[in-house]
C-alpha positions as CSV (number, residue, x, y, z in Angstrom):
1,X,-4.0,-31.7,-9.6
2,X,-4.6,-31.1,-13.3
3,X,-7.9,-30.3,-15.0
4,X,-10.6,-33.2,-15.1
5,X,-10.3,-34.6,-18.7
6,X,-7.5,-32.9,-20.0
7,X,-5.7,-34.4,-22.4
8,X,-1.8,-33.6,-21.1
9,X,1.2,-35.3,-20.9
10,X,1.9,-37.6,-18.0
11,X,3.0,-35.4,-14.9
12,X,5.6,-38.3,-14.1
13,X,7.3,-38.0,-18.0
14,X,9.3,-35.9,-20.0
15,X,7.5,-34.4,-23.3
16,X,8.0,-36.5,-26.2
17,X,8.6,-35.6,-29.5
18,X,5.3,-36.6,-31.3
19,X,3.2,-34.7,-28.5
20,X,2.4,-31.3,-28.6
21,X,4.9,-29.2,-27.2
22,X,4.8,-28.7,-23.5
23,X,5.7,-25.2,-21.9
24,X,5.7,-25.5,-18.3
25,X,5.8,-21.8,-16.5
26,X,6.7,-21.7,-12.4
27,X,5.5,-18.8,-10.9
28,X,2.0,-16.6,-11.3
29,X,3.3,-13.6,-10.8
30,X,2.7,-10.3,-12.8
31,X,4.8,-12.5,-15.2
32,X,4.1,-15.8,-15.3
33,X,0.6,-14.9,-16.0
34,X,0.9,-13.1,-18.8
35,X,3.6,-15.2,-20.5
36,X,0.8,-18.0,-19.8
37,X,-2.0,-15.3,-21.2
38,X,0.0,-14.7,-24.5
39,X,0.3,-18.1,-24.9
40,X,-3.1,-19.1,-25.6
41,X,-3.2,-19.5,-29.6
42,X,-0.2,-21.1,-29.7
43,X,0.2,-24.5,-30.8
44,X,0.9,-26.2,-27.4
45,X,0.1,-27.1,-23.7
46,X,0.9,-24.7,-21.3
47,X,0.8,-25.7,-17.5
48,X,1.7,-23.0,-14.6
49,X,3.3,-23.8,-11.5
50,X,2.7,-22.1,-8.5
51,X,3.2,-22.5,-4.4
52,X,-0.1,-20.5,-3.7
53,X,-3.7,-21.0,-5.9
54,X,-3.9,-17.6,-6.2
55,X,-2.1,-14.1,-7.8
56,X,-1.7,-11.6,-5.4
57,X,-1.3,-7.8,-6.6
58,X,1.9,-6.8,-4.3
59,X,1.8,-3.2,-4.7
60,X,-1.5,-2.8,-2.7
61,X,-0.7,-5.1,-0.4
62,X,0.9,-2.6,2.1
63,X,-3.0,-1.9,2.3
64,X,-3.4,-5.0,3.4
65,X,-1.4,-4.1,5.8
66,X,-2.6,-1.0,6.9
67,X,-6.4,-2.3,7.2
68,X,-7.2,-0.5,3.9
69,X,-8.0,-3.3,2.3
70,X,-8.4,-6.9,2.5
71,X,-6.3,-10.0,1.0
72,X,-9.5,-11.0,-1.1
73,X,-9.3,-7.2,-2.6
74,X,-5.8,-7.7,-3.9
75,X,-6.0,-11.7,-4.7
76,X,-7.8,-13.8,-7.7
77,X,-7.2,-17.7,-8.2
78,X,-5.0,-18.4,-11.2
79,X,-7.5,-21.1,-12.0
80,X,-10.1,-18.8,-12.3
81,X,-7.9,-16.2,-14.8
82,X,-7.1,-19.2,-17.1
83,X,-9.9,-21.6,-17.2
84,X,-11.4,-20.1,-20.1
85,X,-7.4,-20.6,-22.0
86,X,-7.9,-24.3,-23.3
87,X,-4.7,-25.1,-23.6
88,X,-3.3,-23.9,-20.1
89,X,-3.8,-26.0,-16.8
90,X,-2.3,-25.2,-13.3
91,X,-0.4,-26.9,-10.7
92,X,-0.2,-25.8,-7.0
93,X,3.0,-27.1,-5.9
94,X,6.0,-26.0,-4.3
95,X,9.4,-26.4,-7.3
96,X,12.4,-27.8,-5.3
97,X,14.4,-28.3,-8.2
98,X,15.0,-28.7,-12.3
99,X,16.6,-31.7,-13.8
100,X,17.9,-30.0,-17.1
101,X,19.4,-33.3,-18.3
102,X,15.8,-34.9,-18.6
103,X,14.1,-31.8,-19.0
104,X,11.5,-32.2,-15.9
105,X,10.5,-29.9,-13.3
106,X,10.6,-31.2,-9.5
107,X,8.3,-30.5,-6.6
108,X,8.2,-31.1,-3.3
109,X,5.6,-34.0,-3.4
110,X,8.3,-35.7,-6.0
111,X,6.2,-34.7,-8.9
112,X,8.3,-34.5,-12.3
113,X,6.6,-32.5,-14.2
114,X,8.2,-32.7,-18.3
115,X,8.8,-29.5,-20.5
116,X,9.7,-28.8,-23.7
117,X,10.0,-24.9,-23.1
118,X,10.4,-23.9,-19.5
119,X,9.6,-20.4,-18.4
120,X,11.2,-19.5,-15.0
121,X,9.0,-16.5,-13.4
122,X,10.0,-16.9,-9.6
123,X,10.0,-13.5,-8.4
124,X,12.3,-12.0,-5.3
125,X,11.9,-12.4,-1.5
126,X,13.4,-9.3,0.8
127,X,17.1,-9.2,1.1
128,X,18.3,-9.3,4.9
129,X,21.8,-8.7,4.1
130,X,22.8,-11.8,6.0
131,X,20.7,-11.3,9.1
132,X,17.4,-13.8,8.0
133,X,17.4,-13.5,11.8
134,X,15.5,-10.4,11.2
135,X,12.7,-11.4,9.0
136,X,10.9,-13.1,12.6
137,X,10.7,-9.7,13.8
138,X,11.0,-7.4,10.6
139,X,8.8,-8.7,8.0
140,X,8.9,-7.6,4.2
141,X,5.8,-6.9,2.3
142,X,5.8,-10.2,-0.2
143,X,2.9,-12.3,0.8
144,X,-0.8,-11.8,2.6
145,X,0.7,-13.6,6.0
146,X,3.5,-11.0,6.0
147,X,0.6,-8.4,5.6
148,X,-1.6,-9.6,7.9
149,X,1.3,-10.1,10.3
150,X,2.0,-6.8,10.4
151,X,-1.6,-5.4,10.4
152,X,-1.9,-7.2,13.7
153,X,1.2,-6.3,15.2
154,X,0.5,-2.6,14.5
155,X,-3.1,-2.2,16.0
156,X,-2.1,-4.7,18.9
157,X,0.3,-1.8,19.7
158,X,-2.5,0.3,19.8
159,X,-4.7,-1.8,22.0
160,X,-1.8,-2.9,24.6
161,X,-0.8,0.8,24.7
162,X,-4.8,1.5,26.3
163,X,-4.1,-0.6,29.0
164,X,-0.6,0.3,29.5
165,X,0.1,2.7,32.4
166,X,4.5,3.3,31.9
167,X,4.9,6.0,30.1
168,X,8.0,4.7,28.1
169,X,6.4,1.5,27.3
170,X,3.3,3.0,26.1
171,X,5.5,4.9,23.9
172,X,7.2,1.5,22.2
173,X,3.8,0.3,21.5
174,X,2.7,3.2,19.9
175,X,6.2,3.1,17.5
176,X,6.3,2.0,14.0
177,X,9.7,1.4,12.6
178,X,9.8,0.9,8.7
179,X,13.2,0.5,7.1
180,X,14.4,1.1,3.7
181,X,13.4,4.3,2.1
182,X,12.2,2.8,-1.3
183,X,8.6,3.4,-2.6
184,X,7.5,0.4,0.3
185,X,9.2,2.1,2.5
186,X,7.7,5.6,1.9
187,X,4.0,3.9,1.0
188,X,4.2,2.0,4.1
189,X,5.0,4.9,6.3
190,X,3.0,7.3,5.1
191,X,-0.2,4.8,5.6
192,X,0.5,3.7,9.0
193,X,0.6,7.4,9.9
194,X,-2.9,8.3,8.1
195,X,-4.1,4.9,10.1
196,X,-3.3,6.4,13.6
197,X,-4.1,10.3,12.5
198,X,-7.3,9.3,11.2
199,X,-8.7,5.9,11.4
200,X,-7.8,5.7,14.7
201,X,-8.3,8.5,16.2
202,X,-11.1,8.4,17.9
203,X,-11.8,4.3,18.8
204,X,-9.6,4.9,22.4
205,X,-10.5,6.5,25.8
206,X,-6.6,6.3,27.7
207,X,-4.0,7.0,24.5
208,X,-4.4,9.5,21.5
209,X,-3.3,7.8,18.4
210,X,-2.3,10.6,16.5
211,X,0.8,10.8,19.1
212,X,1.8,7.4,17.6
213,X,5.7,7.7,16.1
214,X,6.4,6.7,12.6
215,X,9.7,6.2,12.1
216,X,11.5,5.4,8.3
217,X,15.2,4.6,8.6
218,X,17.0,4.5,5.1
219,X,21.3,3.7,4.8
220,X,21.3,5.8,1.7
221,X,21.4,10.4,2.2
222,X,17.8,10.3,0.8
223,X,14.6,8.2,0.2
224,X,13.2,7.2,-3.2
225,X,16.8,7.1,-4.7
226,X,15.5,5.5,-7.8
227,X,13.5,9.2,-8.2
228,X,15.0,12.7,-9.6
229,X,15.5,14.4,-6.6
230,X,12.9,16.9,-6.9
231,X,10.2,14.0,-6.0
232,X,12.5,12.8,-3.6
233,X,12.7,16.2,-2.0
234,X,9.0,16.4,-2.3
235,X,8.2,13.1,-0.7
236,X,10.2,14.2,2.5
237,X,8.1,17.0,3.3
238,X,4.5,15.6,2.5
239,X,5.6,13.2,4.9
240,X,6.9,15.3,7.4
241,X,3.5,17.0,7.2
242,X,2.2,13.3,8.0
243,X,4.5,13.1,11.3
244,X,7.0,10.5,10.0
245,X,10.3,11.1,11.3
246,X,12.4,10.3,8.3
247,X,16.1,9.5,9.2
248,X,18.6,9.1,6.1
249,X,22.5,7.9,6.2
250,X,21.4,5.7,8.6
251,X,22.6,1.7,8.6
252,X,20.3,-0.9,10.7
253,X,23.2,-2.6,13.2
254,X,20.4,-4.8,14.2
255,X,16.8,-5.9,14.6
256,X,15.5,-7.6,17.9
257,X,11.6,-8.3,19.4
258,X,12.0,-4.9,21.5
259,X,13.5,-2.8,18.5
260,X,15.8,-1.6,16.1
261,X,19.7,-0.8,16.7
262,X,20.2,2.2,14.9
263,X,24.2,4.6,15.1
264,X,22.4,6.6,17.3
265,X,21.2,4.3,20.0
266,X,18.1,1.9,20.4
267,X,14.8,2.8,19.6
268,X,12.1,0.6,20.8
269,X,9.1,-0.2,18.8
270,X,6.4,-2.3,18.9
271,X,5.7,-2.9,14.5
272,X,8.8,-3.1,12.3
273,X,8.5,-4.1,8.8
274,X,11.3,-4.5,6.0
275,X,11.4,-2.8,2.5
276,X,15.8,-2.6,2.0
277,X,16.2,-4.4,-0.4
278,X,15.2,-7.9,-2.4
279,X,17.3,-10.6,-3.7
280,X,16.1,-13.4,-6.4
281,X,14.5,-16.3,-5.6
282,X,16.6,-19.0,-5.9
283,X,16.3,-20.5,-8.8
284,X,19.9,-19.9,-10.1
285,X,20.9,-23.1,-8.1
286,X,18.1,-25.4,-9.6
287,X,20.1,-24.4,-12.8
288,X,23.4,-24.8,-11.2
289,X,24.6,-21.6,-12.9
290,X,26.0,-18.5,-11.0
291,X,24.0,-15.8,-10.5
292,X,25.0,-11.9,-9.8
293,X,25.4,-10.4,-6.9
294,X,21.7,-9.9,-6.3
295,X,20.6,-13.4,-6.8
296,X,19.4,-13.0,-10.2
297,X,19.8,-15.1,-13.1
298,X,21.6,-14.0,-16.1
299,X,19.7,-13.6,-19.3
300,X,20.0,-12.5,-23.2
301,X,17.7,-9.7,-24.6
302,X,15.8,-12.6,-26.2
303,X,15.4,-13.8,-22.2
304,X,17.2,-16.9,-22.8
305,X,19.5,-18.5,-20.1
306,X,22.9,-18.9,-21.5
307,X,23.9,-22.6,-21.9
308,X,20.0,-24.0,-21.2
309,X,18.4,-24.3,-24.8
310,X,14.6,-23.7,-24.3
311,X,14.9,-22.3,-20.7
312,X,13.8,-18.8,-20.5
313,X,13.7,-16.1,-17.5
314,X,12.0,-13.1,-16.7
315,X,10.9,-10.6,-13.7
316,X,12.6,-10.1,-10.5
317,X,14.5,-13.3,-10.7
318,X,16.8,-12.4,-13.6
319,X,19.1,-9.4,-15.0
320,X,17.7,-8.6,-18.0
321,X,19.9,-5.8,-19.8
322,X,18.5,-2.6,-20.5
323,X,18.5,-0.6,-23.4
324,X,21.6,1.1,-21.0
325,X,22.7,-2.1,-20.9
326,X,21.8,-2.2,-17.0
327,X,20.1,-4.8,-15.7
328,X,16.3,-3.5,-16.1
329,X,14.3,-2.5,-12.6
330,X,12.4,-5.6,-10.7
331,X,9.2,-3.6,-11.1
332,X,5.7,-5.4,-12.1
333,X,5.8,-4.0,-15.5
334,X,8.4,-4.7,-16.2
335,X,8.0,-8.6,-15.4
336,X,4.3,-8.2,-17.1
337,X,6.1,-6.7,-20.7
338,X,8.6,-9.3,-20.3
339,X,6.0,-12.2,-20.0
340,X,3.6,-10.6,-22.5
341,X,6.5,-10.8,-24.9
342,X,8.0,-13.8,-24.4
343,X,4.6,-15.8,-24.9
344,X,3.7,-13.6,-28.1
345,X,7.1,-15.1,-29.2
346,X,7.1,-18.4,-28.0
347,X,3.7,-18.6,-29.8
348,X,5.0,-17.4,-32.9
349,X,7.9,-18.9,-33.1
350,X,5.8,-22.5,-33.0
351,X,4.0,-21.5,-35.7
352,X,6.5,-20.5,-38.1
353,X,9.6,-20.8,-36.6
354,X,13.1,-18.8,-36.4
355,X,14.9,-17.2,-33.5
356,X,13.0,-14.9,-30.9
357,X,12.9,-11.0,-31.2
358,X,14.5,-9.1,-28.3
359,X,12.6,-7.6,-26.1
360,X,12.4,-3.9,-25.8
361,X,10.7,-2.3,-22.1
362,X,8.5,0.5,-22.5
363,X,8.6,2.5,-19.9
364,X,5.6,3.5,-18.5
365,X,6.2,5.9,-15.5
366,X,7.6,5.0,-11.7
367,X,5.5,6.3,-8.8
368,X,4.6,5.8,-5.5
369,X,1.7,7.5,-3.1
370,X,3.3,8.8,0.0
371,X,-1.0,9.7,1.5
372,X,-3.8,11.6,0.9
373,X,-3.8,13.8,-2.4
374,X,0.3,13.5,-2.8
375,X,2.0,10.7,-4.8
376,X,4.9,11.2,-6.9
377,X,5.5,10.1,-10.4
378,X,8.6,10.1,-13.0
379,X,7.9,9.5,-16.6
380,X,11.5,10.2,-17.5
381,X,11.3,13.7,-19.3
382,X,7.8,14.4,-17.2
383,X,7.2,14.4,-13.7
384,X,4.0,15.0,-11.3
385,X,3.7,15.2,-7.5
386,X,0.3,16.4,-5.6
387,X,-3.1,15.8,-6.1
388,X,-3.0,14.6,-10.0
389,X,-0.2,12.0,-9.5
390,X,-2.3,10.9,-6.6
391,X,-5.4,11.0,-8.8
392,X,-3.1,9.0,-11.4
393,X,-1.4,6.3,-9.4
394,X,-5.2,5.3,-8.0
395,X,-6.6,5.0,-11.6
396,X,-3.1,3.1,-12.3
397,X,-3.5,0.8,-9.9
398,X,-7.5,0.2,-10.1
399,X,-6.8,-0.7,-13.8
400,X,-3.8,-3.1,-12.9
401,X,-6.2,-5.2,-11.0
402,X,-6.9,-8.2,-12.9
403,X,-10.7,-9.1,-11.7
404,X,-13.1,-6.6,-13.0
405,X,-14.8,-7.1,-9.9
406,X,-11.9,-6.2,-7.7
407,X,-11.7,-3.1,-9.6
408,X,-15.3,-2.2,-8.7
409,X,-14.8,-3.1,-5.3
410,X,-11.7,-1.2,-4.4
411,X,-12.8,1.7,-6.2
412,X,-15.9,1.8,-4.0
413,X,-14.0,0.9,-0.8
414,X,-11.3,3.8,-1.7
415,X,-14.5,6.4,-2.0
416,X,-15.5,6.3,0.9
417,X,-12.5,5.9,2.8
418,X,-11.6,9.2,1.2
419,X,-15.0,10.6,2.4
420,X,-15.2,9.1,5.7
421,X,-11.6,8.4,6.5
422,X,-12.5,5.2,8.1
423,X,-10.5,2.0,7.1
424,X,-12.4,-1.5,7.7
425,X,-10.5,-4.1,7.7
426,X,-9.4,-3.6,11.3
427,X,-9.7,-7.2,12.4
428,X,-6.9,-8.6,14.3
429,X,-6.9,-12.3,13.9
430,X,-3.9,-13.6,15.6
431,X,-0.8,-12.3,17.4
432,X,2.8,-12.8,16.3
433,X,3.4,-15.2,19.0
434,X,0.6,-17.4,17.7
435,X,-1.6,-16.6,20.4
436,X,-5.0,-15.1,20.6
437,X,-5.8,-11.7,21.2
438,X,-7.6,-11.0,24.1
439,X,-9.7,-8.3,22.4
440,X,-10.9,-7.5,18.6
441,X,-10.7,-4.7,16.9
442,X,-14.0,-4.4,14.6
């Protein structure tokens, strides 16, 4: 699956000395890409690796999710961002494994794909605490079938709830359970609500929408613990003012088709959808190394794996110290510095040689929208809630997008949603079940 005439060593081989150096990269993430973007003057092949042909932009995909937006809004091929890099070529596979002794890459095809340099960019899946059980009927936000999984589940509520004539179950189907109080959490919430409130509103004759129940469970006493309390305190009410009941110190017991098990009792709902946690993906066993409690490989400030000469880490998949000497946040910037700095290095270090500089993350602000006109954000020393963090986290996240087309598109889609307060991706495709729909929701 390589480019048509490149000139690359064999797939099937290790790198050899008197070839250019080969820097293989798995994963096209936030950071993947960009180590593979900074890598494009230097002296050597660079090939990505990566399950899916595209990047996707996670943070928008809960939009996805909420019929805001559409997977092709929030999706660009990783082809298409490199093929004007000469020196980078890309591989959909699936990585099964790494042979460190012969430096090669294996894929699930029983490709082995040589390095020189190998950059491991994996990424996290959602953390189920030991209940993976739960992931069939609570799914995370990680990947456009999750998304569109739970875009259908939440407007087939809607449409079994019109023909529904028990009052209780009309109820369940109306009832969105989201758990884990983290900026998913809260962004997820606070758009199902402003679907039903608004969106919806006025497409049924039997139910009222705006009566659906939003309901965010978090275990810890408050949501967006990462935040200064202020914002946290802040995010609460503007989502109270949305109709999300927002219940804190409260531990998921379990997670079935009909519902979630809360202290309290059982509360039935028809769309559930996990945000409490992540783990690394597993690429600390390819490596055979132990990682830390969260899954993560263990890493140098130069990103180097301890032990692997010429294996390097980055993103959600390792603990990267801090300049607290904490493991730094899994947040996309993070993984995009990291991969921005580590090909600037690798490059350099090609050219002329010596050790790689450590790498330093900037912070540049957390936030998250919680709906209309209120978002939250925490430089550190500054903070802003309301209308202008809401006005900043759009123009963020419009600039983030890596097509300049996307970013025309979704800033024209997101006008006149905010004038109309229609959403239109409101297609249900498939059920859960893997059934058709008996009706479509244009």
């Amino acid at each position: 699956m390589t480019d048509a005439g490149a000139d690359r060593v064999p797939l099937d081989q290790a790198a050899t000395p008197d070839a250019r150096p080969r820097i293989v990269i798995i994963g096209g993430g936030f950071g993947g890409i960009a180590c593979a973007k900074a890598l494009r003057s230097a002296p050597a092949d660079v090939t990505l690796i990566d399950r899916n042909n595209y990047h996707l932009f996670q943070p928008l995909l809960y939009q996805v999710a909420t019929a805001a937006l559409s997977p092709a809004d929030i999706a660009e091929p990783i082809r298409k961002m490199l093929r004007r890099q000469r020196n980078a070529e890309v591989l959909m596979a699936e990585v099964t494994g790494i042979d460190t002794a012969a430096r090669a890459v294996l894929t699930g095809d029983g490709a082995r794909i040589g390095y020189d340099m190998l950059v491991i960019a994996t990424g996290s899946v959602y953390n189920y605490f030991g209940h993976e059980e739960w992931a069939a009927h609570a799914p995370g936000l990680k990947t456009i079938d999750n998304a569109r999984a739970i875009r259908t589940r939440v407007l087939m509520g809607f449409e079994c709830a019109e023909r529904e004539t028990d009052p209780a179950r009309r109820e369940a189907l109306m009832t969105s359970v989201i758990v884990g109080g983290g900026p998913t959490g809260v962004e997820m919430a606070g758009a199902i609500a402003e679907l039903a409130r608004h969106a919806l509103a006025r497409d049924f004759r039997h139910i009222d929408p705006r009566e659906a129940r939003v309901v965010l469970v978090e275990a810890g006493p408050r949501i967006l613990a990462a935040f200064p309390e202020t914002l946290s305190a802040y995010a609460l009410q503007r989502l109270g003012t949305l109709g999300v009941e927002v219940r804190t110190g409260e531990a998921v017991a379990d997670v079935t088709a009909e519902g979630v098990q809360l202290p309290g009792g059982f509360l039935a709902a028809n769309a559930m959808v996990w945000g409490a946690g992540i783990r690394a993906s597993p690429a600390a066993t390819w490596l055979g190394i132990a990682p830390d409690r969260a899954g993560r490989i263990p890493v140098n400030a130069r990103l180097e794996v301890a032990g692997f000469p010429g294996i390097y880490a980055l993103g959600d998949t390792v603990a990267a110290p801090g300049a607290s000497g904490a493991p730094l946040p899994g947040l996309a910037q993070v993984a995009k510095q990291q991969g921005e700095h580590l090909g600037r290095e690798l490059a350099r270090q090609l050219r002329q040689g010596g050790a790689l500089a450590p790498f330093v993350f900037r912070d540049r602000g957390n936030t998250a929208i919680i709906g209309r006109h209120a978002a939250v954000f925490d430089f550190g020393r500054r903070r802003l809630r309301g209308y202008l963090a809401w006005l900043l986290w759009a123009v963020v996240h419009v600039y983030l997008l890596v097509a300049f087309e996307q970013r025309v598109m979704v800033s024209i889609q997101w006008l006149w949603r905010y004038i109309t307060y229609q959403r239109g991706a409101r297609l249900i495709t498939a059920v859960p079940d893997g059934s058709q729909p008996r009706d479509q929701v244009a």
